[in-house]
C-alpha positions, -999 to 999 in steps of 0.1 A, spaced: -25 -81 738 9 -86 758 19 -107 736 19 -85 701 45 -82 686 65 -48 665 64 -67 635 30 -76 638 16 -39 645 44 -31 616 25 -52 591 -11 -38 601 -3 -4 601 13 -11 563 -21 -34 554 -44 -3 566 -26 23 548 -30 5 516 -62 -12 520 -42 -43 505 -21 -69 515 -5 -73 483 10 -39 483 19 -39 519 40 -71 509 58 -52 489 66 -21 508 77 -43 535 96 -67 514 74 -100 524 57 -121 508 16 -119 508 15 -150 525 40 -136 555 18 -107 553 -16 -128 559 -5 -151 587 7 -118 607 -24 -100 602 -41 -128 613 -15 -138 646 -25 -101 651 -60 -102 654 -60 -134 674 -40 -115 697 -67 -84 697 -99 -110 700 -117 -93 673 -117 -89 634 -93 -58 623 -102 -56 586 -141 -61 570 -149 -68 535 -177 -48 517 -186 -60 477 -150 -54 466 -137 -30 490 -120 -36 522 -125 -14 552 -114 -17 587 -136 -24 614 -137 -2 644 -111 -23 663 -91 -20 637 -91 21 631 -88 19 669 -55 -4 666 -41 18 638 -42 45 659 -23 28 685 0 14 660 9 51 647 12 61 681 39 31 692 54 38 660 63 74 668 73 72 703 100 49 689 112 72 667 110 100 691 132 73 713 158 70 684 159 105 676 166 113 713 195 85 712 206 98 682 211 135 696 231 121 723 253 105 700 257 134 673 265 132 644 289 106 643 260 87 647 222 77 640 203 68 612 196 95 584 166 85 569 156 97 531 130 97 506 136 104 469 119 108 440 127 88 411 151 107 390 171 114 419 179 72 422 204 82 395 232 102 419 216 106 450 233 73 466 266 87 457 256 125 473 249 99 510 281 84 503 300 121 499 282 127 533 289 97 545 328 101 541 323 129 567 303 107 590 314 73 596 294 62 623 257 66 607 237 43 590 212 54 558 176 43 552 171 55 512 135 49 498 127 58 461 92 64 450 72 81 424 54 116 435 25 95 453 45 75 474 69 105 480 43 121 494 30 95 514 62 94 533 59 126 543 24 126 553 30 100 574 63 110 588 79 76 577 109 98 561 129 124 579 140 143 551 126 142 512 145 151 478 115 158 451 109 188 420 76 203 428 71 205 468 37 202 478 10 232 481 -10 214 503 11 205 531 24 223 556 61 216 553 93 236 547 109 233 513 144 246 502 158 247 467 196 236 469 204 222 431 194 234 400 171 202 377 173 205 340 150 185 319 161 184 282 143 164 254 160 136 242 161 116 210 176 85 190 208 95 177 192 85 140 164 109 149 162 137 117 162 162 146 197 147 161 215 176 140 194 203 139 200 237 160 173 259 176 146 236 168 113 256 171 94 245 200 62 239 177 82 214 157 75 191 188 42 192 179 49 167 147 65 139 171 57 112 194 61 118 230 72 80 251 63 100 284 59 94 325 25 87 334 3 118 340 9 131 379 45 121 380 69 150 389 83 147 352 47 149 342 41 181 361 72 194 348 65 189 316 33 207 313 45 234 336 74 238 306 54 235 279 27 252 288 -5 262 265 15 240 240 14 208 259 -21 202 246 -8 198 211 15 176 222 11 137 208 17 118 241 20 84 224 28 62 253 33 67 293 52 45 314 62 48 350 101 38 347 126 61 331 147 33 326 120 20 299 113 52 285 149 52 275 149 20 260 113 30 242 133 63 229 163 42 223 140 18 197 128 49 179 94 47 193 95 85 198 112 113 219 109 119 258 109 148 280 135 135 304 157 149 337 189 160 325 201 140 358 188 111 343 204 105 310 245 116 314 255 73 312 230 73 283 250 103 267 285 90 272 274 53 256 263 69 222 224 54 229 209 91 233 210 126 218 200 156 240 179 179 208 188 217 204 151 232 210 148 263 218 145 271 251 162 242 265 173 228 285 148 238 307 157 252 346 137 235 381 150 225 409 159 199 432 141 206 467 147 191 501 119 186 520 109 181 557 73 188 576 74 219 591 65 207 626 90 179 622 120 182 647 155 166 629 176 147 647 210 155 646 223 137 616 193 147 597 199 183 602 235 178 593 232 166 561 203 190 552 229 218 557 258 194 535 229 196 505 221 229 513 262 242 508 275 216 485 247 195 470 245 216 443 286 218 430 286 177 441 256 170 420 272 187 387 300 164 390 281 135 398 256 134 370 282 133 340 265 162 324 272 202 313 249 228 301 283 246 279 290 246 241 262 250 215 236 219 231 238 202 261 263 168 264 279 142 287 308 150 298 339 121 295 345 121 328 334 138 366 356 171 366 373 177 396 369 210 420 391 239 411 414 256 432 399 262 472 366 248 454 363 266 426 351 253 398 362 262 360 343 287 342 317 278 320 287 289 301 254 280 330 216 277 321 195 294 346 
């Protein structure tokens, strides 16, 4: 055993939590092959066989659950060591470490980079995932921090609202909806729906919205990227329930229309997320109290997007902060 290596215990405790070597390749960034031989330099090390395979399943072997544990445990006395490092160098430096869902991958590099202006010395670890993987992180403390819609109910973790999260529905700008105001809600219920795939957090949302409706709702085709369900809406293969966060570029370019239904756009919010027995390092607790006073005012102007005027639109360009931070007046959703 004295001569395992981090790597090595890195890759096992990524092959065990996925019960697959194909998807630990690609959390870590390897190739299956890389994955294989250090599995297998691993268990030479440990003498006996770390993973078993029964009919199609894979399981691990009681050295194995007995090395995973031991591989958790190494893992988190080093990061108890770098969070201890950290708080002995502050804030001006460390590693914040992140988790966000995928609609935040839009603006939430340039939110680390507004923190980051303020903090020179740190280094970032960002990590986008759907609502699974999201809440993977967090149950196995791999993230510090997470930035998601709908917290868990589950878990015991502290969650804190600090940006409001439309969702609008968008359309083609060819669509015969395009110029329509106050469309009825149950005129939805005559269209195609290009839609994230059921237990996403835009999936969630979506039925939470829509309610008793979203039965009645024709959910023509799921797919997990946003970027494609653009592209599908784009094409005029139907309408999409999307983040208003998500779709200001789209706006700007001409590609998408935001339609005038009643009741949109629809209010969430953006939550930051930590476990509730987790202790932050110092950077981490730094920049949850940046998002928590200015994530929300910094997001606005990030996202290219206002809620003013008769329907929702991009606007041309990021407006600057008023006077001592104000902002200008405008008509607000909430």
């Amino acid at each position: 055993m004295k001569h395992v290596t981090l790597r090595q215990l890195r890759v096992f405790a990524a092959a065990a939590r996925h019960m697959n070597f194909s998807r630990a390749a690609e959390e870590l960034h390897l190739s299956q092959p890389a994955v294989s031989t250090q599995i297998k330099e691993f268990a030479s090390h440990v003498g006996l066989p770390l993973f078993e395979r029964i009919g199609r399943k894979t399981y691990l072997t009681p050295a194995g659950e007995e090395m995973l544990q031991c591989a958790r445990a190494i893992t988190q006395r080093l990061k108890e060591a770098d969070e201890a490092l950290a708080q002995l160098k502050g804030v001006t430096g460390g590693r914040l470490n992140v988790a966000v869902i995928s609609a935040g991958d839009y603006f939430f590099p340039r939110v680390l980079a507004a923190f980051g202006a303020g903090h020179p010395g740190i280094t970032f670890h960002l990590t986008v995932h759907n609502r699974e993987g999201l809440l993977r992180q967090l149950a196995d403390n791999l993230t510090d921090l997470a930035v998601m819609v709908r917290p868990p109910r589950d878990m015991d973790i502290i969650a804190l609202p600090f940006a409001p999260h439309p969702y609008v529905i968008v359309a083609p700008p060819s669509h015969p909806l395009a110029r329509v105001r106050q469309i009825p809600r149950a005129a939805l219920n005559r269209e195609r729906f290009v839609q994230r795939e059921a237990g996403s957090d835009t999936w969630n949302s979506m039925r939470e919205v829509f309610g008793r409706q979203f039965s009645r709702l024709t959910i023509a085709m799921e797919i997990r990227s946003t970027e494609t369900i653009k592209q599908a809406v784009v094409a005029g293969m139907g309408i999409a329930f999307l983040s208003a966060h998500t779709i200001g570029l789209d706006l700007l370019a001409g590609n998408l229309v935001v339609l005038d239904v009643q009741g949109f756009p629809a209010m969430l919010n953006w939550y930051l997320v930590h476990n509730r027995s987790k202790r932050l390092p110092p950077v981490a607790a730094a920049f949850k109290d940046f998002l928590m006073r200015q994530g929300a005012p910094l997001i606005e102007r990030l996202v290219h997007f206002e809620l003013s005027g008769p329907a929702p639109r991009a606007r041309p360009q990021a407006a600057p902060p008023g006077p001592r931070g104000k902002r200008p007046r405008g008509r607000r959703a909430s």
